[in-house]
C-alpha positions as CSV (number, residue, x, y, z in Angstrom):
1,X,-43.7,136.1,200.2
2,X,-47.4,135.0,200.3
3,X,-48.1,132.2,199.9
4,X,-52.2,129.7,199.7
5,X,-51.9,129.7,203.5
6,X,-51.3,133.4,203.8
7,X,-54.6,133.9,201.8
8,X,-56.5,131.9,203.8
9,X,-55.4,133.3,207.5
10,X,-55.6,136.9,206.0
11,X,-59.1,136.1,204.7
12,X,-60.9,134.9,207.7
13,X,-62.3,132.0,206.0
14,X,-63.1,134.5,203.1
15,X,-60.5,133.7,200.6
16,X,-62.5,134.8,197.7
17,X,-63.5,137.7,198.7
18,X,-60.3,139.4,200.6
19,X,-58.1,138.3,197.6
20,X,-60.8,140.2,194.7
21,X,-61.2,143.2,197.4
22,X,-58.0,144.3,198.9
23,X,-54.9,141.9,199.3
24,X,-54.6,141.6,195.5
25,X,-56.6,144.8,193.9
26,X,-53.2,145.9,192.4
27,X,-53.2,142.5,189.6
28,X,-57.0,145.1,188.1
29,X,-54.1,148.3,187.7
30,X,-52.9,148.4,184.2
31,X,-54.3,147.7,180.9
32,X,-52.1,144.5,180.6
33,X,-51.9,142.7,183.3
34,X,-51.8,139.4,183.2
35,X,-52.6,139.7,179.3
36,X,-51.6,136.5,176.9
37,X,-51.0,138.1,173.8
38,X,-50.3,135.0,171.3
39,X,-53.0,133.6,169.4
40,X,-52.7,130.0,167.4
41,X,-53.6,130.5,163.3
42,X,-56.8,130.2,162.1
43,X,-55.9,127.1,159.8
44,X,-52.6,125.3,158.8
45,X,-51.3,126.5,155.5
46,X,-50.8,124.0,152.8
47,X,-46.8,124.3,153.5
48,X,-47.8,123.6,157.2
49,X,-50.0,120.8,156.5
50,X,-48.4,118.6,154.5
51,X,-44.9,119.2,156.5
52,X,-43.5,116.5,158.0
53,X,-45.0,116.0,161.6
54,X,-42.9,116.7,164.9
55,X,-41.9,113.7,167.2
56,X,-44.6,112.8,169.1
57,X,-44.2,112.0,172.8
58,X,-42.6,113.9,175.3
59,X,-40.2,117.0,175.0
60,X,-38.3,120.0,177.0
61,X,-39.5,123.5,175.8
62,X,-36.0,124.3,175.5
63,X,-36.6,128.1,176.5
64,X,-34.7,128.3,179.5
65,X,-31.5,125.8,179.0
66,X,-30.6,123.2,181.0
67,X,-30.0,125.1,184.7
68,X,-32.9,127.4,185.0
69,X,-37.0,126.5,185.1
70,X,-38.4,125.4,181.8
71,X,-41.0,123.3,180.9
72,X,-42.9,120.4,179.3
73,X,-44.6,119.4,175.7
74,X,-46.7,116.4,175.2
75,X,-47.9,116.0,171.4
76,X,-50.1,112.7,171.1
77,X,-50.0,109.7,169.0
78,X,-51.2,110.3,165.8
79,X,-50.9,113.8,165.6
80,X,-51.5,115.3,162.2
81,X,-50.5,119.3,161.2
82,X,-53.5,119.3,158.5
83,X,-55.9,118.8,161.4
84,X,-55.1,121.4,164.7
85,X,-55.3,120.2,167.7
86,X,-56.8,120.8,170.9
87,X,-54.4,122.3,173.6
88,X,-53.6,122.3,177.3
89,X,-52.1,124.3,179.0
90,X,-51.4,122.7,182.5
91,X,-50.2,124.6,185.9
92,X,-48.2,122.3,188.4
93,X,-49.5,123.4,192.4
94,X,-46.5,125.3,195.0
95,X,-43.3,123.7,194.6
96,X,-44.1,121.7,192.1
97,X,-42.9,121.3,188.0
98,X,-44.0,120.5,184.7
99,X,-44.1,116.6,184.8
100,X,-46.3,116.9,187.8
101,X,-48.3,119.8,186.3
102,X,-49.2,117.4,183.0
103,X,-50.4,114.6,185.2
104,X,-54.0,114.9,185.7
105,X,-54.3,114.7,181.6
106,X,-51.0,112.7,180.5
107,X,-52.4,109.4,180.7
108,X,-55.3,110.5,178.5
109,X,-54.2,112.5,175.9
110,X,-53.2,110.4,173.2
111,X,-57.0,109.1,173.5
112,X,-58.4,112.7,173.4
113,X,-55.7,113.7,170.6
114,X,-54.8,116.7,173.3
115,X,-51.5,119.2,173.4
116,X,-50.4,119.4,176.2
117,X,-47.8,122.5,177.5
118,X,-46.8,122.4,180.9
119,X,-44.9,125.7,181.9
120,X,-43.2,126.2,184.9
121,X,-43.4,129.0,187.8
122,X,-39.8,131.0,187.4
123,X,-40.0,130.4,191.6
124,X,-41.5,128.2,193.9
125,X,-45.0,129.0,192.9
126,X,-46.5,131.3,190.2
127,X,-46.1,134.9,190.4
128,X,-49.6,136.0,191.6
129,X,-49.0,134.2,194.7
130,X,-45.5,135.0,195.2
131,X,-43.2,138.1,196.6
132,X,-44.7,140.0,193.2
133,X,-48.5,139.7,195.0
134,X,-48.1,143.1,196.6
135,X,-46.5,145.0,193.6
136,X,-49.4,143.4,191.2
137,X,-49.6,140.6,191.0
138,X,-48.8,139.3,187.0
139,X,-45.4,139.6,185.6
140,X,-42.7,136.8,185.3
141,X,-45.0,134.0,184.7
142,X,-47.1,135.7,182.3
143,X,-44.3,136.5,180.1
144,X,-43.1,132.7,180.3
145,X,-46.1,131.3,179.8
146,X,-47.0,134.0,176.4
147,X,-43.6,132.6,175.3
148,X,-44.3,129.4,175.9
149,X,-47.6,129.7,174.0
150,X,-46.1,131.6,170.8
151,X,-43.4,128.8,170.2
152,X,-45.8,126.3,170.8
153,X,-48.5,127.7,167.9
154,X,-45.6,127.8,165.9
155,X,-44.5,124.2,165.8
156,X,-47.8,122.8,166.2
157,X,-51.1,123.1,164.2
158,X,-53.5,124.2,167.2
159,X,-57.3,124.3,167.5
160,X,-58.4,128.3,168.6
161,X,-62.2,126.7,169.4
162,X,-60.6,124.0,171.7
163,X,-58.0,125.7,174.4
164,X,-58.2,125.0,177.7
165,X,-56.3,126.5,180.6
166,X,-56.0,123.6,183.7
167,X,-54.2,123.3,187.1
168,X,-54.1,121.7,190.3
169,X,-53.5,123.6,193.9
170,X,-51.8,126.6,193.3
171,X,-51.8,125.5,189.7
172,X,-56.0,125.9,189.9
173,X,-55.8,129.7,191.5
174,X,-53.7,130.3,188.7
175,X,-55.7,128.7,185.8
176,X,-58.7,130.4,187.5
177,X,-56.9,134.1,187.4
178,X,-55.4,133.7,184.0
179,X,-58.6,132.0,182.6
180,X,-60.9,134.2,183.3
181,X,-58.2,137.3,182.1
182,X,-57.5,136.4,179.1
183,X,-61.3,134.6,178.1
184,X,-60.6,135.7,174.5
185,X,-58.0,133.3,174.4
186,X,-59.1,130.2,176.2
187,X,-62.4,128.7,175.7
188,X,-62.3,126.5,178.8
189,X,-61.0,127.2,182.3
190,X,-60.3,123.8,184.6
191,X,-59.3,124.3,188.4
192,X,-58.7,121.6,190.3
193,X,-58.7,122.2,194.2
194,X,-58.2,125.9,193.5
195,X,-57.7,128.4,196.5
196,X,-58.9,131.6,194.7
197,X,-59.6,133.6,191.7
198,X,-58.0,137.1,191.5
199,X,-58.6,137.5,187.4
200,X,-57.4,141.4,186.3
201,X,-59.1,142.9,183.5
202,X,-61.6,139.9,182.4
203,X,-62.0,139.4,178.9
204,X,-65.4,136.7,177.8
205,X,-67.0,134.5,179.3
206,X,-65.1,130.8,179.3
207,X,-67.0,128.0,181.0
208,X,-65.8,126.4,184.1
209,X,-65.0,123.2,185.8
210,X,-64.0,122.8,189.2
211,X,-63.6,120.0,191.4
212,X,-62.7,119.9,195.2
213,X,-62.0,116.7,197.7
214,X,-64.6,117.3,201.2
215,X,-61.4,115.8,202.8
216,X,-59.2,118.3,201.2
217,X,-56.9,119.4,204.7
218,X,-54.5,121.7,202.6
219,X,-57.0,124.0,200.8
220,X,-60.6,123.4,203.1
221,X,-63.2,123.5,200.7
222,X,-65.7,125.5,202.8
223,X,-63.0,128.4,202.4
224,X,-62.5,127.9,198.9
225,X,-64.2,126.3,196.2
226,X,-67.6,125.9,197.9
227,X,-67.1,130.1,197.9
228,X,-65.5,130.3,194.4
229,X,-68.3,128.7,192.7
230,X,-71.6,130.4,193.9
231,X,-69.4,133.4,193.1
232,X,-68.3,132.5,189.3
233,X,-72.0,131.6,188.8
234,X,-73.4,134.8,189.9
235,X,-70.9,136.8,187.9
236,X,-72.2,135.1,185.3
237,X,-70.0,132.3,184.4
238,X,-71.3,128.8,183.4
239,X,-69.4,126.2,186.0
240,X,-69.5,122.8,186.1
241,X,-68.5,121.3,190.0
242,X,-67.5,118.5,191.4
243,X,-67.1,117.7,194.7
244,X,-65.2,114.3,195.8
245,X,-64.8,112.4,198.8
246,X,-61.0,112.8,199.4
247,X,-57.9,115.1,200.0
248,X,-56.2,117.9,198.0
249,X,-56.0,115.0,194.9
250,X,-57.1,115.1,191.1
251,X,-58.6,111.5,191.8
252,X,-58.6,110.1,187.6
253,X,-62.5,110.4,187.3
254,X,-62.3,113.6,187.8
255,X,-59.6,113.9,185.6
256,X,-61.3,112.1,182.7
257,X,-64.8,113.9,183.3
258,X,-62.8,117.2,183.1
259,X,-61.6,116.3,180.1
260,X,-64.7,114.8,178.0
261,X,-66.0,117.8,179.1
């Protein structure tokens, strides 16, 4: 099992680098790694839009029953089929679950009118930085979270031109590697504190915010973010950064800056 520290001792203060050039090389094998494959509709149908609106609020996914790992769904106030919504799709850090996954956005989506779908890691942390890192990288997590997505586009009237992909810790490293795999599908990649990016097969070119504490004692920024960024940016990638003075935290700021953005 490897796990954020792992990466970082094996990396020589390199993260970035060690993880894109050896450790993790196998998540690039095979056409389909780490590939999202649903896709919201293009627009409601009439059927669809004038149906009678889910219960907003709070909800289970319901896709794993009661004993095993499942997930969140947040649908805001005021939600309204005949006009899709923007989506988030929010990754909790190591050890953590969906409630704490949504948090950095929660308090703030009824404002923003936001979906938010909070999936959680079948074990203690998402499957590119667990025991499947060595035999490459994507599988379990993927599949959840593809399920996750499909049942979601079809309960809820989603916006394709406004879907972000977000997380916090381990939850960033993730968001970052999934982002920037499956670009085609998300327009907007959000990493908060993120250790790494180890994307497969990259698919367009989604914009990037990330944000880092200068106090941050669990994921150093010089090791990570402060090498994360200059590399997104040369590859290409249009990132937004924030740096903050605090520990491995979404301070709300941040949070809310994220989000107008």
């Amino acid at each position: 099992m490897l796990n954020r520290r792992d990466f970082l001792k094996l990396s020589g203060g390199a993260v970035v680098t060690a993880v894109a050039a050896g450790l993790l090389a196998a998540c690039g094998q095979g056409e389909d790694r780490g590939r999202l494959l649903s896709r919201p509709s293009p627009l409601p149908t009439a059927a669809e839009a004038t149906a009678p609106s889910p219960p907003t609020g709070l909800r289970p996914l319901g896709l794993e029953g009661s004993a095993g790992r499942d997930g969140l769904l947040y649908v805001p106030a005021g939600y309204d089929a005949a006009r899709p919504s923007p989506l988030a799709v929010m990754l909790h850090g190591a050890g953590g679950d969906a409630r704490g996954g949504l948090s950095p956005f929660l308090g703030l989506a009824d404002e923003a009118g936001l979906v938010l779908l909070a999936p959680e890691s079948r074990g203690r942390t998402w499957d590119v930085l667990g025991g499947n890192a060595l035999m490459g990288g994507y599988g379990p997590d993927v599949e959840f979270i593809d399920r996750a997505l499909r049942e979601t586009f079809n309960s809820l009237a989603v916006d394709a031109e406004r879907l972000v992909v977000a997380g916090f810790s381990d939850g960033a490293s993730y968001a970052l590697s999934l982002g920037l795999t499956n670009g085609d599908l998300f327009t907007h990649v959000v990493a908060f504190s993120p250790g790494f990016s180890a994307p497969a097969e990259r698919r367009g070119k989604p914009p990037v915010f990330v944000s880092h504490g200068t106090a941050d004692e669990v994921l150093p920024i010089d090791r990570t973010s402060r090498q994360i960024v200059p590399r997104l940016e040369r590859e290409g990638y249009e990132v937004l950064y924030r740096e903050f003075d605090g520990p491995h935290t979404v301070p709300k700021p941040v949070a809310r800056e994220a989000l107008d953005w």
